[in-house]
Kinemage of the C-alpha trace (Angstrom):
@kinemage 1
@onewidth
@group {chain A} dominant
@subgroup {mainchain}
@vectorlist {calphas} color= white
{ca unk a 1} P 0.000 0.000 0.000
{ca unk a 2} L 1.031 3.832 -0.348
{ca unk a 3} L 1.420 5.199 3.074
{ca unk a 4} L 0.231 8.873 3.690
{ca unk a 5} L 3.051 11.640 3.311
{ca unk a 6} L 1.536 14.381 4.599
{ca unk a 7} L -1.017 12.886 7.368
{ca unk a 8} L -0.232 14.843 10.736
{ca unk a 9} L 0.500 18.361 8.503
{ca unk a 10} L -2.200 19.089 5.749
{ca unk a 11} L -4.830 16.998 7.783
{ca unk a 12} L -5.087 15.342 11.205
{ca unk a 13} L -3.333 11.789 11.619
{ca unk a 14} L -5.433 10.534 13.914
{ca unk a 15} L -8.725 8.429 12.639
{ca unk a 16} L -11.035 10.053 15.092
{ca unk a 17} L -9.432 13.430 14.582
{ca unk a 18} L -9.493 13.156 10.588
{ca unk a 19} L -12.892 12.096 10.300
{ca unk a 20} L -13.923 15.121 12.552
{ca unk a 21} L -11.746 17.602 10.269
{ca unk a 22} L -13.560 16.270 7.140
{ca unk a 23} L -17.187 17.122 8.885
{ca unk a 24} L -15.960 20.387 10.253
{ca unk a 25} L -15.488 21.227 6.170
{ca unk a 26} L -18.453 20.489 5.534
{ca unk a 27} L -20.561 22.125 8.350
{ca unk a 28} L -18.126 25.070 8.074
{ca unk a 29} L -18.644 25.178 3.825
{ca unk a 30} L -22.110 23.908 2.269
{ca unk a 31} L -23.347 21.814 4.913
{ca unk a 32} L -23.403 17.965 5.265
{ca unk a 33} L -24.286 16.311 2.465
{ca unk a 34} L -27.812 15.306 1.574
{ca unk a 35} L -30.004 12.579 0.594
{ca unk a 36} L -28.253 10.586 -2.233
{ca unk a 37} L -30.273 11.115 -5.432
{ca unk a 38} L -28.951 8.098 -7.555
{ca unk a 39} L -28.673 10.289 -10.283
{ca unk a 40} L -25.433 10.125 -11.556
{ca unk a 41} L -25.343 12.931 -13.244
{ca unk a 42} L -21.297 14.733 -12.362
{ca unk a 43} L -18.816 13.359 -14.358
{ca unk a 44} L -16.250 15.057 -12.745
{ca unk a 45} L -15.150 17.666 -10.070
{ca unk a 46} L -12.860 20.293 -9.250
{ca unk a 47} L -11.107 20.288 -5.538
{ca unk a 48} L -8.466 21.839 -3.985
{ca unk a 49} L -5.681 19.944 -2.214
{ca unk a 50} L -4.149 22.539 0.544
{ca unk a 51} L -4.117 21.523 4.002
{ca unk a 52} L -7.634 21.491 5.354
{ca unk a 53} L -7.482 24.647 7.319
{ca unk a 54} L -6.807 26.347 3.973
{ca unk a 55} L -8.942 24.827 1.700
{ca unk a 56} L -11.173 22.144 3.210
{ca unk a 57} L -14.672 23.827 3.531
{ca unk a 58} L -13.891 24.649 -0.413
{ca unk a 59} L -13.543 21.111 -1.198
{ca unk a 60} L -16.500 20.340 0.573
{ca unk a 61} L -18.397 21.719 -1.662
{ca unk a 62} L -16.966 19.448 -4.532
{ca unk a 63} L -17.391 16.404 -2.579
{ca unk a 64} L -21.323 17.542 -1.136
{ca unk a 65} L -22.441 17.304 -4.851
{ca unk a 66} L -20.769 14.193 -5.636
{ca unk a 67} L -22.246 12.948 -2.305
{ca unk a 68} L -26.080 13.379 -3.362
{ca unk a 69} L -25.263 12.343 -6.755
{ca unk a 70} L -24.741 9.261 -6.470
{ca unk a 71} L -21.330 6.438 -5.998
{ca unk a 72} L -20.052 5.583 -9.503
{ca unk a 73} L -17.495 2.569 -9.557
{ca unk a 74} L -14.638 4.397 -9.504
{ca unk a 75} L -12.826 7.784 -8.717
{ca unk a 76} L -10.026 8.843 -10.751
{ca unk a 77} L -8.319 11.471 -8.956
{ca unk a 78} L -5.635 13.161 -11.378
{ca unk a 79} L -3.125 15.441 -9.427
{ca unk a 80} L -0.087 17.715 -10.569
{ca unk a 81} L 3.357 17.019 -9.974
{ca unk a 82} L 4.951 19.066 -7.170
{ca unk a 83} L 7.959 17.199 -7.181
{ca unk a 84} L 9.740 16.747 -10.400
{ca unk a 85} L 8.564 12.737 -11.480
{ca unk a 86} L 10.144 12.034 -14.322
{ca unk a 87} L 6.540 10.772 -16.365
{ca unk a 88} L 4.533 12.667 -18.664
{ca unk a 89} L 1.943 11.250 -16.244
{ca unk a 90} L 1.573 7.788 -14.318
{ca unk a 91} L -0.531 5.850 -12.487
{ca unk a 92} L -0.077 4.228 -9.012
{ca unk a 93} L -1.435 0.318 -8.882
{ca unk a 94} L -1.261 0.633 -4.722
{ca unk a 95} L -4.080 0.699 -2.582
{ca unk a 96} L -3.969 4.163 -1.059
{ca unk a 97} L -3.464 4.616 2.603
{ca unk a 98} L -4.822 7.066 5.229
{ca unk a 99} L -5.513 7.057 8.595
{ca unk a 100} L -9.237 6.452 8.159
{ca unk a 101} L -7.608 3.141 6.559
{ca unk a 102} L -7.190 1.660 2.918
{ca unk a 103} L -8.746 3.140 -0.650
{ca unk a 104} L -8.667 0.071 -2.974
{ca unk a 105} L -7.742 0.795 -6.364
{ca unk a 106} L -10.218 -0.239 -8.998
{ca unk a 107} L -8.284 -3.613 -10.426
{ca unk a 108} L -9.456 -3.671 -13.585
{ca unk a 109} L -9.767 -0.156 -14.653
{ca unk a 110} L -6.032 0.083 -12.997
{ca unk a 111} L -4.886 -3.064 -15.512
{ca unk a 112} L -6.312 -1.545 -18.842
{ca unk a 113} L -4.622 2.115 -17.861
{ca unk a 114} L -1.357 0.621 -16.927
{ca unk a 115} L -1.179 -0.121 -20.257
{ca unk a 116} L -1.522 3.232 -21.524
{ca unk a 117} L 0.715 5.028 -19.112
{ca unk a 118} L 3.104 4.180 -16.830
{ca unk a 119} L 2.662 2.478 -13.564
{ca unk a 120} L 4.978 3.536 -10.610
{ca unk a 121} L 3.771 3.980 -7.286
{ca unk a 122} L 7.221 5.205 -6.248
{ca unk a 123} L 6.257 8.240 -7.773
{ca unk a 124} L 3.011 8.623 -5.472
{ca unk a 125} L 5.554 8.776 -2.252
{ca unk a 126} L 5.745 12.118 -1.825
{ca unk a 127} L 3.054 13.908 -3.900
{ca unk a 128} L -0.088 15.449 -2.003
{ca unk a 129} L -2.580 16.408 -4.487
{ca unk a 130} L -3.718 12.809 -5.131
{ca unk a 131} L -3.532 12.382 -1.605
{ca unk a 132} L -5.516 15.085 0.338
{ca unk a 133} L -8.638 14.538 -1.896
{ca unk a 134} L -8.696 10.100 -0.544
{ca unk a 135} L -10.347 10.751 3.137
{ca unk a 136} L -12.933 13.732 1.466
{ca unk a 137} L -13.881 10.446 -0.976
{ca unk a 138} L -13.823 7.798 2.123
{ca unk a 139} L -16.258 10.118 3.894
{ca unk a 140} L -18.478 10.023 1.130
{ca unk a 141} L -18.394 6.915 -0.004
{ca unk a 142} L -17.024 4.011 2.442
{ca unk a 143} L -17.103 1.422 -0.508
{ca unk a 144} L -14.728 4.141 -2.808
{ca unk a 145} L -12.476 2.665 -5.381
{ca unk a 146} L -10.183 4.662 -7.056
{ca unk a 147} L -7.313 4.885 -9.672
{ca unk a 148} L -4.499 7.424 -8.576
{ca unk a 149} L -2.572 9.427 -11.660
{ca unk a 150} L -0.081 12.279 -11.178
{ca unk a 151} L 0.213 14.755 -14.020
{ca unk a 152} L 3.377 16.504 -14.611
{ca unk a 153} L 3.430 17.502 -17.891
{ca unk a 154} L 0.693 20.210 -18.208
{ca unk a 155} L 0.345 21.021 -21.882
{ca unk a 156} L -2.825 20.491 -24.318
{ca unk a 157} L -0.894 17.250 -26.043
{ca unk a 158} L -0.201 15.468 -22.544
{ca unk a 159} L -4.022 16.238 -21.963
{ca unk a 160} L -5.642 14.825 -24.791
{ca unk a 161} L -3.445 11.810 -24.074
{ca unk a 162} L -4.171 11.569 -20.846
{ca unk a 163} L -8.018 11.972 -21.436
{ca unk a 164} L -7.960 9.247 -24.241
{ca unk a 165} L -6.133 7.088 -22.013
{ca unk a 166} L -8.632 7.586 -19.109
{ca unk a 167} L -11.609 6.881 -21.410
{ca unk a 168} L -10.226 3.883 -22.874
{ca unk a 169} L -9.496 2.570 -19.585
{ca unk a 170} L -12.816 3.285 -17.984
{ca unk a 171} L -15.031 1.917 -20.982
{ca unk a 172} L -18.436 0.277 -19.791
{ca unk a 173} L -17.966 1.691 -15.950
{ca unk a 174} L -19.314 4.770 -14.172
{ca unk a 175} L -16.321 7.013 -12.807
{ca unk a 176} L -16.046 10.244 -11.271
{ca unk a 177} L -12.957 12.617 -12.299
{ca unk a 178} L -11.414 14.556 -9.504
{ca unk a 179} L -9.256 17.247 -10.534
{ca unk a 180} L -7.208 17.970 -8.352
{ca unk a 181} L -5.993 21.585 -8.249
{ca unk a 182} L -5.302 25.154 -6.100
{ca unk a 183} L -5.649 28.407 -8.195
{ca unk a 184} L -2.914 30.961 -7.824
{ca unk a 185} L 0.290 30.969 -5.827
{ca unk a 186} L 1.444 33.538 -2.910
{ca unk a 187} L -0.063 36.662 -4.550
{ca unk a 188} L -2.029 39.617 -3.166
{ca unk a 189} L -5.779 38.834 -2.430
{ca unk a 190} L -6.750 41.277 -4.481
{ca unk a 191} L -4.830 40.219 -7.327
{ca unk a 192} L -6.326 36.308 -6.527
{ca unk a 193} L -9.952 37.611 -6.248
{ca unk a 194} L -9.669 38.605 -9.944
{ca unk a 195} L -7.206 36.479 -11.546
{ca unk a 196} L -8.902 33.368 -9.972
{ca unk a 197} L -12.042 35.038 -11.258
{ca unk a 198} L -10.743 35.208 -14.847
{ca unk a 199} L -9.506 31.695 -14.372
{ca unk a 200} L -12.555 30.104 -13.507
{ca unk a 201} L -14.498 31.445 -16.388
{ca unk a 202} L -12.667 30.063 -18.634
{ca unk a 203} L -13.318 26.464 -17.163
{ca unk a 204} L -17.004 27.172 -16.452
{ca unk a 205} L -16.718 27.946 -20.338
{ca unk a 206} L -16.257 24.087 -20.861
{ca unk a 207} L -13.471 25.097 -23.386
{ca unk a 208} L -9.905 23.002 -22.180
{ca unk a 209} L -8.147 25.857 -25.096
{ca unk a 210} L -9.322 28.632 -22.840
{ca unk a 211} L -8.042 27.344 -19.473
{ca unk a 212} L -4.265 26.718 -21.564
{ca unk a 213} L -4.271 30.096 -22.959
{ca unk a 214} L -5.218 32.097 -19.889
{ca unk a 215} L -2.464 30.147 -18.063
{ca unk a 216} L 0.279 31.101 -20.092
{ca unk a 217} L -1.507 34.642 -21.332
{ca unk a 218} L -1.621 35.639 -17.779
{ca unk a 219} L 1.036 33.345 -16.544
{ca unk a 220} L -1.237 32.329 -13.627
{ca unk a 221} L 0.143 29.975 -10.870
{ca unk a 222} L -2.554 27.133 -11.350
{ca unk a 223} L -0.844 24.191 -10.277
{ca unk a 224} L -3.341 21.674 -11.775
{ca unk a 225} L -4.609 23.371 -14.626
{ca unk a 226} L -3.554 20.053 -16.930
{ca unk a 227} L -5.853 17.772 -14.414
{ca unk a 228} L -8.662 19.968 -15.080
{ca unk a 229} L -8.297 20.325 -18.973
{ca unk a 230} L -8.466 16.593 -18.828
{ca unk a 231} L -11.924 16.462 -16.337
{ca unk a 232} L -12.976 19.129 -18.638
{ca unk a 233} L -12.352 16.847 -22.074
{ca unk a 234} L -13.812 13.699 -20.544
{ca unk a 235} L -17.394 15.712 -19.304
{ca unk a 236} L -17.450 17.533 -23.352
{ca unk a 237} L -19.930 18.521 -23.693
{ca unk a 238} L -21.649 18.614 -20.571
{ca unk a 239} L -22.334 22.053 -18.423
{ca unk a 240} L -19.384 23.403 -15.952
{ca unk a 241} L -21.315 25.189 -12.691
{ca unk a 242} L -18.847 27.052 -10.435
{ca unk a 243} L -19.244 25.922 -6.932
{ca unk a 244} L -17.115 28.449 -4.548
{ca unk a 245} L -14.347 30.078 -4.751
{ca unk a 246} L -11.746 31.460 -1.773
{ca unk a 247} L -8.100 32.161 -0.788
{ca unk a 248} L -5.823 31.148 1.897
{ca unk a 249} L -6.381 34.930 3.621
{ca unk a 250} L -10.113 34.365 3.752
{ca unk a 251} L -10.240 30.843 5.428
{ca unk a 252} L -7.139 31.359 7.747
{ca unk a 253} L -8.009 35.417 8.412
{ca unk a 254} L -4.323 36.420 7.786
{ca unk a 255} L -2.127 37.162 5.093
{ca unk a 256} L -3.707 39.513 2.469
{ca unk a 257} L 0.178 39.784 1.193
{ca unk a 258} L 0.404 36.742 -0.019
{ca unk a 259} L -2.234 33.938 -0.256
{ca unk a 260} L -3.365 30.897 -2.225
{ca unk a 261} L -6.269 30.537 -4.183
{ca unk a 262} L -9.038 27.589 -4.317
{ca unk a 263} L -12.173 27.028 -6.440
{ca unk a 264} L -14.429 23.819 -6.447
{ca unk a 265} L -16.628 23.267 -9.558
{ca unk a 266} L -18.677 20.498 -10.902
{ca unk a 267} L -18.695 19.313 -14.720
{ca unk a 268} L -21.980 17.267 -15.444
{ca unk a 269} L -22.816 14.487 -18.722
{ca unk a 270} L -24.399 15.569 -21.588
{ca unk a 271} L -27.531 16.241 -21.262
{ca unk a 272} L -27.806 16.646 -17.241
């Protein structure tokens, strides 16, 4: 199994004490989530992956609607590269870890992708944003499997391989991307209330071009915009609702200098 790397810093290490952090972002975000409508209608979501002082309740807001929607048979939680992995992207074939206990990976979906891209779970060792999003997904769904990819190379090529790989893969099951991604980096609030802005309209405009070209137009700090393009190709050409949107000086009350940005959204099927 991959053990946690960053239990006891971005979230609690104890079971008791995790759990209760994941239903403090909810009650302190949108709530608890509701009755589970069965619908099935998200094909993927944005979340955030800072520690969950920062950017919990924001997540929770990502995780609420995939709550009452419904439990597909799989998650596939795509997360950037913070540390340098030497993939264009890969998968990890390990069960994940946390102290709430063990996130099977989906076998078969896990078999048909490793032979599309490479599997190395000594790549997963270190990296977080794959990571912070498993307990938000045990909390929601005890019975979760999932299928663990890092990103690193963020460009429109690596993402329509990445995307083609994923829907190969998943043929004739019912997943769930999570996109796993903060907004801007250690910038002025102001400056992340409107860039993050800017940002997010171009994914709520369902258009994976748009989010590429405001990156490098603007040369915006999104660390997972490449996770995103892909959630964004494999929901085409279903709607994109914004869900919330904050920064590190709003949920910690500090810092106005310099803060993070976060922004949940939810990308639905055709048709829904």
């Amino acid at each position: 199994m991959r053990s946690p790397a960053v239990a006891g810093s971005f979230y609690p290490s104890d079971p008791s004490e995790l759990r209760a952090s994941v239903a403090r972002c909810f009650r302190s975000g949108p709530g608890e989530p509701g009755e589970c409508t069965g619908k099935r209608s998200i094909s993927a979501v944005l979340a955030p992956h800072a520690g969950y002082e920062c950017s919990g309740m924001c997540a929770a807001h990502a995780f609420k609607a995939l709550a009452e929607d419904g439990r597909p048979d799989a998650y596939i939680v795509i997360g950037p590269d913070h540390y340098g992995v030497p993939y264009e992207s890969v998968m990890c074939s390990d069960d994940y870890l946390t102290p709430m206990g063990r996130v099977p990976v989906h076998k078969d979906i896990a078999m048909r992708l490793r032979e599309l891209i490479p599997d190395d779970p000594r790549a997963h060792l270190r990296e977080h944003s794959v990571e912070v999003e498993m307990p938000f997904i045990q909390y929601i769904d005890p019975g979760a499997q999932v299928v663990p990819v890092i990103m690193s190379r963020q460009n429109p090529g690596a993402a329509e391989r990445l995307a083609q790989s994923i829907r190969t893969a998943c043929a004739g099951y019912d997943v769930v991307i999570v996109a796993s991604s903060d907004l801007v980096h250690y910038v002025p609030h102001s400056y992340a209330e409107s860039a993050d802005a800017d940002f997010l309209r171009a994914v709520a405009s369902g258009n994976p071009d748009a989010v590429f070209d405001i990156v490098r137009r603007e040369s915006l700090t999104v660390c997972g915009y490449g996770p995103i393009a892909v959630a964004m190709m494999l929901s085409a050409p279903g709607r994109i609702s914004i869900l919330d949107s904050t920064d590190s000086s709003v949920t910690l009350g500090m810092g106005a200098g310099s803060c993070v940005g976060y922004g949940s959204a939810v990308m639905y099927k055709p048709g829904h």
